[in-house]
C-alpha positions in Angstrom: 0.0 0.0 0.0 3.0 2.2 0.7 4.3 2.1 -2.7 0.7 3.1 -4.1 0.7 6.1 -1.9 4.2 6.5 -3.2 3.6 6.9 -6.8 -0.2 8.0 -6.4 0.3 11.2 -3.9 2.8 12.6 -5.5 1.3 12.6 -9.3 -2.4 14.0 -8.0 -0.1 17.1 -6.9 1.9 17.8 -9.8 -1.2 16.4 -12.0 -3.0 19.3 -9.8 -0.4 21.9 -10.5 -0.1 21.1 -14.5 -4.3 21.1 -14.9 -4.3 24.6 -13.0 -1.1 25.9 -15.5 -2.7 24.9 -18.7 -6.4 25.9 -18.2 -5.0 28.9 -17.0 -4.2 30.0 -20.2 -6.4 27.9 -22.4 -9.9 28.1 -22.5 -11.9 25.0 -22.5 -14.3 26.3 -25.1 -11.7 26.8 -27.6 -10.2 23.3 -27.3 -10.0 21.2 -30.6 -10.2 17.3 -31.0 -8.6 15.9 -34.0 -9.9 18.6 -35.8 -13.1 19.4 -34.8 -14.1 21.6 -31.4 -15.2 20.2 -27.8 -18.6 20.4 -27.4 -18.3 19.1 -23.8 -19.2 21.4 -20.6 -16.5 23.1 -19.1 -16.4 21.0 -15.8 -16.3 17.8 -18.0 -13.0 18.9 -20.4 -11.6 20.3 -16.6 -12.3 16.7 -15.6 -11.0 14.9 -18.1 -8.0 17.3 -18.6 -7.4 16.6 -14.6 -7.3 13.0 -15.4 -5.2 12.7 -18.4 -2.6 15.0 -16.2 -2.8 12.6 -13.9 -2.4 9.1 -15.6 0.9 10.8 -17.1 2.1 11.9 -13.9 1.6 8.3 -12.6 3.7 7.0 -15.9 6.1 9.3 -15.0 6.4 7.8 -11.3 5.8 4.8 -12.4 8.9 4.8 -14.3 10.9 7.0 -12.0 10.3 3.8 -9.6 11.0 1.0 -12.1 14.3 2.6 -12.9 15.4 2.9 -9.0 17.9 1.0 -8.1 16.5 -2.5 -5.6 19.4 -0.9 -2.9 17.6 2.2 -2.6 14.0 1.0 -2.9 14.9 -2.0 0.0 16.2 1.4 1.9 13.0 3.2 1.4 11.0 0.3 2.5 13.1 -0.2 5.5 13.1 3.6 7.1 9.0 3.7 5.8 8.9 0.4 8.3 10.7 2.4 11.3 8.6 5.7 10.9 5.6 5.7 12.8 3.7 7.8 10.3 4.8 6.1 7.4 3.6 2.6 9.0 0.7 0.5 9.0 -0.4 0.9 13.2 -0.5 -2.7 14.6 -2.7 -3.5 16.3 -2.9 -3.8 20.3 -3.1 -7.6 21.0 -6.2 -8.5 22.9 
């Protein structure tokens, strides 16, 4: 679950940050599709837009992960075991 959170958390912020740069200077209403305008409503192309930033910003951590070498990833998964916040709580016997 850890290395979800990993690659997951981080895209949704810079997916976040790259939706908010590009509509911020392109208009949703003037958006063309292989040639032809979007007829969609605004909150559906910001939707969509959101979510295409997003599935490349989990490719990109996707591969930033992949390409890690297994000494550093085994380090990250032993301090995220020794960090309280980072670990899954056990549970109190009883």
């Amino acid at each position: 679950m850890k290395l979800v959170i990993w690659i997951l958390w981080p895209s949704f912020i810079a997916a976040g940050i790259a939706q908010v740069l590009f509509f911020t200077v392109i208009d949703p209403q003037q958006l063309y599709l292989l040639g032809q305008p979007v007829v969609l409503p605004a909150i559906a192309v910001y939707s969509l837009g959101f979510l295409m930033f997003w599935l490349m910003c989990i490719g990109s951590s996707l591969m930033t992960w992949f390409m890690l070498p297994q000494g550093i990833k085994k380090a990250l998964e032993a301090y995220a075991g020794e960090r309280e916040d980072l670990a899954r709580r056990k549970r109190a016997a009883g």
